[in-house]
C-alpha positions as CSV (number, residue, x, y, z in Angstrom):
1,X,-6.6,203.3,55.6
2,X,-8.7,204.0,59.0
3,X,-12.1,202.2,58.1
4,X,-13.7,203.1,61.5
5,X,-14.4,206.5,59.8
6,X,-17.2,206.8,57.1
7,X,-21.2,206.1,57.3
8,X,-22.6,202.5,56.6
9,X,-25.1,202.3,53.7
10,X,-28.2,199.8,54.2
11,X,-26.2,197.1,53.1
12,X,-23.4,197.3,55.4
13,X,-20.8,198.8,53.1
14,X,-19.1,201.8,54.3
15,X,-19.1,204.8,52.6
16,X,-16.6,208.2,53.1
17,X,-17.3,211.1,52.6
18,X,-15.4,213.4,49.8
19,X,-13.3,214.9,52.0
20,X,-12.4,212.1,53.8
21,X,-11.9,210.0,50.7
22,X,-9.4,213.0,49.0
23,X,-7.5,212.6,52.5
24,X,-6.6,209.0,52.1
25,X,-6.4,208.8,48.0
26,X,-4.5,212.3,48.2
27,X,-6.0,214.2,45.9
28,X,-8.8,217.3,45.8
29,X,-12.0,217.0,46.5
30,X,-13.0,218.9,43.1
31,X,-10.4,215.8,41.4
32,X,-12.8,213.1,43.4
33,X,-16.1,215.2,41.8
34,X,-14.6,215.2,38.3
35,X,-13.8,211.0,38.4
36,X,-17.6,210.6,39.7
37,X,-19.0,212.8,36.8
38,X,-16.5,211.2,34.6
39,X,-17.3,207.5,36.0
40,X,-14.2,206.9,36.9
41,X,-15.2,206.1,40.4
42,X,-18.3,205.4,41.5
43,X,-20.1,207.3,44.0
44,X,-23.2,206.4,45.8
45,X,-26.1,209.7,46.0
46,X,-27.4,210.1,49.5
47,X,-31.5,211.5,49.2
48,X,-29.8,215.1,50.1
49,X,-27.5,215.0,46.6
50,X,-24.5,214.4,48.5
51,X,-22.1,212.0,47.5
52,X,-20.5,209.5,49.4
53,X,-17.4,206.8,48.3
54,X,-17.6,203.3,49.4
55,X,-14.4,201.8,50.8
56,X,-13.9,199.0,47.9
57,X,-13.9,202.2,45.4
58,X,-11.0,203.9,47.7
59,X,-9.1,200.3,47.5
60,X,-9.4,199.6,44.4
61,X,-7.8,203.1,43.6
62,X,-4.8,202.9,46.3
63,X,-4.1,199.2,45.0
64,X,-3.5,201.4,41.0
65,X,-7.2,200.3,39.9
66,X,-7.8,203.7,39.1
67,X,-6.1,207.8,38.4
């Protein structure tokens, strides 16, 4: 996993976009929609309604936390 991609939130924490997260945890961005709606993964809303993924979400689905 390339962690020099993504945006930082306030706090420090970096955050991926949906399209970058679906890259590394394979899947479709729609799938990655669905498990934020479902709260399956949590997502962080940017003011603009866009979502972003922070990293410890995509590690804790890559390590079999998650789908």
């Amino acid at each position: 996993m390339d962690e020099r991609t993504g945006l930082l939130d306030k706090e420090g924490v970096r955050l991926y976009r949906l399209k970058e997260a679906s890259a590394i945890l394979n899947v479709s961005v729609q799938t990655l929609r669905k498990w934020c709606n479902e709260g399956k993964i949590k997502c962080v809303r940017l003011p603009n309604g866009h979502r972003r993924i922070p990293v410890e979400e995509v590690r804790r689905i890559l390590n079999g936390g998650g789908e």
